[in-house]
C-alpha positions as CSV (number, residue, x, y, z in Angstrom):
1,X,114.5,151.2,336.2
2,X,111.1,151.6,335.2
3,X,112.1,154.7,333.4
4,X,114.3,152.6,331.3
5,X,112.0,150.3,330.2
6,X,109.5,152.7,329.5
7,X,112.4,154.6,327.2
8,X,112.7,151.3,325.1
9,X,109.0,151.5,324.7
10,X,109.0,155.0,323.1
11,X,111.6,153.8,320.9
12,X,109.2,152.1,318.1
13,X,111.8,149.9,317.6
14,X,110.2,146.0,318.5
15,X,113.5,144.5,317.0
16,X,115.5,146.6,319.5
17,X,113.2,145.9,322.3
18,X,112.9,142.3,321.4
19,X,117.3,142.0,321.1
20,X,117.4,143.7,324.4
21,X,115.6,141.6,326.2
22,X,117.7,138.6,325.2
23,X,120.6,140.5,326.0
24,X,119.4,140.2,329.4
25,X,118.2,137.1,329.1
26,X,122.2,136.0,327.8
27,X,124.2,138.0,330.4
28,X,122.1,137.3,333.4
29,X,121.3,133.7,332.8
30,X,124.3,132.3,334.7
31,X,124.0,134.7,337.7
32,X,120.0,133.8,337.8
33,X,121.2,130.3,337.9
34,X,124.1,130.4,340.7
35,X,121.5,132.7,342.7
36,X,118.9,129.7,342.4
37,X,121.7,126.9,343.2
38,X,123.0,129.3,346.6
39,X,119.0,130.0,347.6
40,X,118.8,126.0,347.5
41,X,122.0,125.7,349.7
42,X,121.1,128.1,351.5
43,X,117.3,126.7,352.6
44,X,119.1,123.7,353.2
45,X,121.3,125.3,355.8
46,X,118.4,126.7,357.4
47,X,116.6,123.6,357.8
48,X,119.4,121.9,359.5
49,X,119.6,124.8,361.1
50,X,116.1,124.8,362.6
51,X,116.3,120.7,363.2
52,X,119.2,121.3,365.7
53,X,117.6,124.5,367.8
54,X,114.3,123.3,368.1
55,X,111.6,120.7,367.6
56,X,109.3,120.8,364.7
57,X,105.9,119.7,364.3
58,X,106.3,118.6,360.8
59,X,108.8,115.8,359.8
60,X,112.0,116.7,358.3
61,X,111.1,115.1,354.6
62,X,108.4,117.5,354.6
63,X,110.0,120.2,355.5
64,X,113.1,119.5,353.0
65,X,110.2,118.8,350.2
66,X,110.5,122.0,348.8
67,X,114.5,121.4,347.9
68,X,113.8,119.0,344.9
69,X,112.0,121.0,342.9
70,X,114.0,123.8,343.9
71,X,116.9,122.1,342.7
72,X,114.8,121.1,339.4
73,X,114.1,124.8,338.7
74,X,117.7,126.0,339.4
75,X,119.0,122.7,336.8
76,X,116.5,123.5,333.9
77,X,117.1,127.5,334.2
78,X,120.9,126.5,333.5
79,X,119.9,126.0,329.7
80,X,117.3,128.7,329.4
81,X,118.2,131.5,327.4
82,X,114.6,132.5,326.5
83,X,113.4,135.9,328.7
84,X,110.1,135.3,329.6
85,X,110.6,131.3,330.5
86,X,114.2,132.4,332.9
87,X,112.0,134.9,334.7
88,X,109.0,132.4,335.4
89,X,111.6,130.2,336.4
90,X,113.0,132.7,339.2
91,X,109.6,133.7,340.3
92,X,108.7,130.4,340.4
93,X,112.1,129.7,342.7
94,X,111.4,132.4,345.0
95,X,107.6,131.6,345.5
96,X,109.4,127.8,346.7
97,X,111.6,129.0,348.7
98,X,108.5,131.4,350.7
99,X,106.7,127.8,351.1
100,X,109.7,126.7,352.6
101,X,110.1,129.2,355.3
102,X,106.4,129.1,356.0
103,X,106.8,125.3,356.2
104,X,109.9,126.1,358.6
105,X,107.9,128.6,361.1
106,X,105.4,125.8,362.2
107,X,106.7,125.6,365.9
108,X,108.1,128.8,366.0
109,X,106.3,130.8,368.6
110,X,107.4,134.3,367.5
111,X,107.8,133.1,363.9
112,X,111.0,135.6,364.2
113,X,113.9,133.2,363.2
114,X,112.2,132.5,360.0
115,X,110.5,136.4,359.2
116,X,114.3,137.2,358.5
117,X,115.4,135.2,355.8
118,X,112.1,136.4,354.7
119,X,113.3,139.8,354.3
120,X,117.0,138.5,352.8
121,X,115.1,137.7,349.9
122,X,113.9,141.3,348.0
123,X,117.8,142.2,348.1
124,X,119.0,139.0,347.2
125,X,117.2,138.2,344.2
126,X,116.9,142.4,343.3
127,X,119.5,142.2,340.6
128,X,118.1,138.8,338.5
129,X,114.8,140.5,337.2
130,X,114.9,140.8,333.2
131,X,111.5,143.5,332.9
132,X,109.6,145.8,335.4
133,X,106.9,143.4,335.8
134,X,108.8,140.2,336.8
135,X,110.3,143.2,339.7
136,X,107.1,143.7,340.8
137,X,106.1,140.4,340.9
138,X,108.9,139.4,342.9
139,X,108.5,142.4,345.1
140,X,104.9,141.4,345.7
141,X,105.6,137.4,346.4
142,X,108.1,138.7,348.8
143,X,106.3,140.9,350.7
144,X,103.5,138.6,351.3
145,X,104.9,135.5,351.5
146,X,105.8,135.6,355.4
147,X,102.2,136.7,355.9
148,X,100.7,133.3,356.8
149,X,102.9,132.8,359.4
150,X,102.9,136.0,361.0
151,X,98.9,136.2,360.6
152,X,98.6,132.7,362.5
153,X,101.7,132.9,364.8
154,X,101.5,134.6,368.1
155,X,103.1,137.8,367.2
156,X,102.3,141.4,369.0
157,X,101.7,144.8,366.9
158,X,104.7,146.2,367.9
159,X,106.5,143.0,365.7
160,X,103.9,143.4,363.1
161,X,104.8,146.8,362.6
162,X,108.6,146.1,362.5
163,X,108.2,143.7,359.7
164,X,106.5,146.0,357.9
165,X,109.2,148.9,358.4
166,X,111.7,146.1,357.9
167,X,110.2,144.6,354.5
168,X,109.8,148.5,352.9
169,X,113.4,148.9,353.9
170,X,114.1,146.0,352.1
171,X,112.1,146.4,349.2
172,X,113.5,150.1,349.0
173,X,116.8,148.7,348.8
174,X,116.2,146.3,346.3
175,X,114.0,149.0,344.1
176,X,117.8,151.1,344.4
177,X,119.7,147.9,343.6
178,X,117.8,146.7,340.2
179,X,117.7,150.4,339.1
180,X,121.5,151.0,339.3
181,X,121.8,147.4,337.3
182,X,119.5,147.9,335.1
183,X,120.7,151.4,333.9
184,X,124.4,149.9,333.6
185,X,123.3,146.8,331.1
186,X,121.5,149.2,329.5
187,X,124.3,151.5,328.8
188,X,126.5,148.3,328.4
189,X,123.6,146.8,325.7
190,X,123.7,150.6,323.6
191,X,127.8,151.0,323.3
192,X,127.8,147.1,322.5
193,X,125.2,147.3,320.2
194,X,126.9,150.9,318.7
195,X,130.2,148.7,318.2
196,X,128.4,146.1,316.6
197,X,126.2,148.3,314.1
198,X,130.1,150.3,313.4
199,X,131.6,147.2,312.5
200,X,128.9,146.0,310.1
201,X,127.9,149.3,308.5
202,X,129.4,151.8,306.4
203,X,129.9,155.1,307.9
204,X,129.3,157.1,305.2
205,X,126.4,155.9,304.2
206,X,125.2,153.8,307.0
207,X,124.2,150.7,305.0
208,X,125.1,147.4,305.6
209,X,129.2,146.4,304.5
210,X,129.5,143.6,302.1
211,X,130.7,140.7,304.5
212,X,127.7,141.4,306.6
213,X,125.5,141.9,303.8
214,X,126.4,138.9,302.5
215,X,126.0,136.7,305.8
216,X,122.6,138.0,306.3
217,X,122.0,137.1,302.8
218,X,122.6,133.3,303.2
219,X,120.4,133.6,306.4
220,X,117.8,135.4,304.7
221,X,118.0,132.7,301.3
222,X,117.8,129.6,303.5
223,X,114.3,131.0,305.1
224,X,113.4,131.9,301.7
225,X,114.0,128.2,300.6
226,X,111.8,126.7,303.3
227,X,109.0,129.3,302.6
228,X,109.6,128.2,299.1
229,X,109.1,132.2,298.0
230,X,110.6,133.9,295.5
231,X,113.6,136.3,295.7
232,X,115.3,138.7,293.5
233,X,118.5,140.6,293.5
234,X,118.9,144.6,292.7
235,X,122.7,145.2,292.0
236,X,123.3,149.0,291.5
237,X,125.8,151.3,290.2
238,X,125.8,155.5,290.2
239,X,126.8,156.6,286.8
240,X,129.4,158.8,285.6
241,X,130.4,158.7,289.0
242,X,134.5,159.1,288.8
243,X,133.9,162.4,286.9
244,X,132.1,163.7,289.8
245,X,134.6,162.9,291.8
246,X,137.7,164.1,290.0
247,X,135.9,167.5,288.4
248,X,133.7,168.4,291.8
249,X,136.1,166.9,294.8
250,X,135.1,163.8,296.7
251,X,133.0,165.9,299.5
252,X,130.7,166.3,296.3
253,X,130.9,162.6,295.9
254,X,130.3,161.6,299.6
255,X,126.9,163.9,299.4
256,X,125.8,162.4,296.3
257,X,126.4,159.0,298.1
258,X,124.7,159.8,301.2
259,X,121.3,161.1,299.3
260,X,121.4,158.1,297.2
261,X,121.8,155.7,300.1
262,X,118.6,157.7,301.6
263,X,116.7,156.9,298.7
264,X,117.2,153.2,298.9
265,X,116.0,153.5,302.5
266,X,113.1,154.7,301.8
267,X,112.4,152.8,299.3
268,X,113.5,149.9,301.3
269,X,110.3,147.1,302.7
270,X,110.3,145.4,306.1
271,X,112.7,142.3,305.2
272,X,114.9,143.5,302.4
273,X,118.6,144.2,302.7
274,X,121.0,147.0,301.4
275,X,124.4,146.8,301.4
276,X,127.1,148.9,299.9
277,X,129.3,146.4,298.3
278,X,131.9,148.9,297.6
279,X,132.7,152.3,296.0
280,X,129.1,153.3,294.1
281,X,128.1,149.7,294.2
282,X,125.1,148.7,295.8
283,X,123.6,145.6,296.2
284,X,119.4,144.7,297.7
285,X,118.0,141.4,298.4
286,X,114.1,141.9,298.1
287,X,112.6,138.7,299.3
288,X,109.2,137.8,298.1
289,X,109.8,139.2,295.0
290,X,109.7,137.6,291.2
291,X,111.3,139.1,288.5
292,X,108.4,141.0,287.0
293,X,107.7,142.2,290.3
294,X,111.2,143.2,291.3
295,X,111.9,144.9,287.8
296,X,108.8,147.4,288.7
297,X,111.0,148.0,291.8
298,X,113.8,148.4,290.0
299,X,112.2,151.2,287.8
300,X,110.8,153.1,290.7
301,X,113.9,153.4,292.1
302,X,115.9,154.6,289.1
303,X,113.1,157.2,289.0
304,X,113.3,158.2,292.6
305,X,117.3,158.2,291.9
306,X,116.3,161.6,289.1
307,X,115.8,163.8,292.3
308,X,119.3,163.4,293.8
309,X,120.8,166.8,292.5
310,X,124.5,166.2,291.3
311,X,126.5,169.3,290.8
312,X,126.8,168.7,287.1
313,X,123.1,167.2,287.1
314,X,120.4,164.8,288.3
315,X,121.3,161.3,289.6
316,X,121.2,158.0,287.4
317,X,122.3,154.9,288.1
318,X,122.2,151.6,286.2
319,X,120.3,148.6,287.7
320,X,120.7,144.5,287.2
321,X,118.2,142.5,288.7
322,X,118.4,138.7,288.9
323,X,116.1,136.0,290.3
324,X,116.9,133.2,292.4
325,X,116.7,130.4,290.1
326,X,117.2,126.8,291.8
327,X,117.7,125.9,295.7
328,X,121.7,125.5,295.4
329,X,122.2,128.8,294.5
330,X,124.4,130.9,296.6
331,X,123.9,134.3,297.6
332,X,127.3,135.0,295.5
333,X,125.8,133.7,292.6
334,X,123.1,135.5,292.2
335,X,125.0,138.6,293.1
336,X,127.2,137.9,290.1
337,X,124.2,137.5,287.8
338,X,122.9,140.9,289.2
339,X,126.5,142.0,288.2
340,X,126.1,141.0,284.6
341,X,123.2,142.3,284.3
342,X,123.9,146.0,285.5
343,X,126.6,145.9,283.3
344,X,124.3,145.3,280.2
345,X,122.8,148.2,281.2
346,X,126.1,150.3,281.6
347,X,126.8,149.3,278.0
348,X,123.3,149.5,276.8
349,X,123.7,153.5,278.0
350,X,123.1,153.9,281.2
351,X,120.1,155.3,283.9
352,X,118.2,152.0,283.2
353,X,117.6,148.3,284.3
354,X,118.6,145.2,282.9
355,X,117.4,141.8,284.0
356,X,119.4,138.8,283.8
């Protein structure tokens, strides 16, 4: 497990870290919930339990206290979704239920009858932890949580010593347990997330399809309309391209393709999108960007484009670039204008850029 985690820390990748993490958050938030609603059923049990087997120095409201806000944490974790707020919630769930059994053990000579649900709870709540640290935190609340009543009960070293062999038992187990679950959400996050990224990108080049492209568009425009910040449009075309491809082959097209896509990439800021919008089309939002300002880009990457080596010569391509105007305008819009635009510069002669 903690090999895992530490792989997704190598990975520079925040945003991956960051979606993983609500992954887990998504897929384990209904188990962390049923496991709080059975732990409060269960204390419950083991109250009445206790009430019927022996007599209790404490009053039975007292010692059913810790139900309600057990029952408060399990209710509010149903709608939690965020990862560090559902693991709080769990450590906070098991930290009630070791007040509980302490609560329980007053009156219990050996303290015995209550050390074992004690060590039920490492396995039982192994599988709910979203990150190594909640794990050891849990670990740790259950390994010392029975203390106080074995340090003040009357309780030999020969029983000492077996809760200790008993809790590293547990705690072993549950170390095997969350490992095992971890690695499989893991595996089950990276083939669902390699589906995903297949069914919104282009294989060839790897850039973003035009559906996707465009939904993350309208997400990206409606944050730039709060922020009230500029935008521009880059809509992109390879010239001469169909000559390429009927004198050379298509392989010599698909390379030509792939090194111009590379380009873009690096060219590419933290918050912009590319997208292949089909054939040699290509379309980026640049967010944050005016016209002057998005023009310069477009200039640097026509340049840039001059090192792709074609069989029958350098790389050009023919640019549009449009601005966002007014708030109502959608995403297709401006993609159209962008159009227009790289189509002035197609007419105008090509390996240039054209603003609308």
């Amino acid at each position: 497990m903690l090999a895992l985690f530490k792989k997704l820390r190598h990975t520079d990748d925040p945003d991956q870290r960051r979606e993983y993490s609500q992954y887990l958050a998504l897929q384990m938030g209904p188990m962390i919930h049923a496991l709080m609603l059975a732990g409060a059923l269960a204390y419950l049990v083991a109250v009445a339990a206790s009430t019927l087997l022996r007599h209790s120095p404490l009053p039975l409201w007292l010692r059913l206290a810790p139900l309600v806000p057990l029952l408060l944490v399990a209710s509010w974790a149903r709608h939690v979704r965020q990862p560090q707020l559902l693991s709080a919630l769990a450590l906070l769930c098991i930290l009630l239920l070791e007040i509980g059994i302490n609560l329980n053990s007053l009156g219990d000579v050996h303290r015995q009858s209550v050390v074992l649900p004690g060590l039920l709870l490492p396995v039982a709540s192994s599988v709910i932890w979203l990150g190594r640290w909640d794990f050891i935190a849990a670990m740790l609340l259950c390994a010392l949580g029975p203390l106080p009543m074995l340090l003040f009960g009357s309780i030999d070293s020969v029983q000492a010593l077996q809760y200790l062999v008993y809790m590293a038992i547990a705690i072993t187990l549950s170390t095997v347990l969350r490992a095992f679950m971890a690695r499989t959400l893991f595996e089950q996050f990276r083939l669902e997330r390699r589906l995903r990224e297949q069914a919104n990108t282009d294989d060839l080049t790897g850039l973003l399809l035009r559906n996707r492209f465009l939904e993350l568009a309208r997400l990206a425009l409606g944050d730039i309309r709060r922020r009230q910040q500029p935008v521009c449009v880059l809509y992109m075309d390879a010239d001469h391209f169909k000559p390429l491809n009927d004198n050379h082959g298509h392989a010599a097209g698909d390379v030509a393709l792939v090194a111009l896509a590379e380009v873009m990439r690096r060219q590419m800021r933290q918050g912009d999108l590319i997208g292949r919008i089909g054939g040699e089309e290509f379309a980026l939002l640049l967010p944050g960007l005016d016209l002057q300002q998005a023009d310069a880009r477009a200039e640097q990457l026509r340049l840039a484009m001059h090192a792709v080596q074609r069989p029958d010569g350098p790389l050009t391509v023919s640019i549009g670039v449009a601005e966002h105007n007014h708030a109502d305008e959608a995403i297709e819009t401006l993609l159209a204008r962008a159009d227009q635009a790289m189509r002035q510069a197609k007419r105008a002669g090509r390996d240039r850029v054209v603003c609308a």
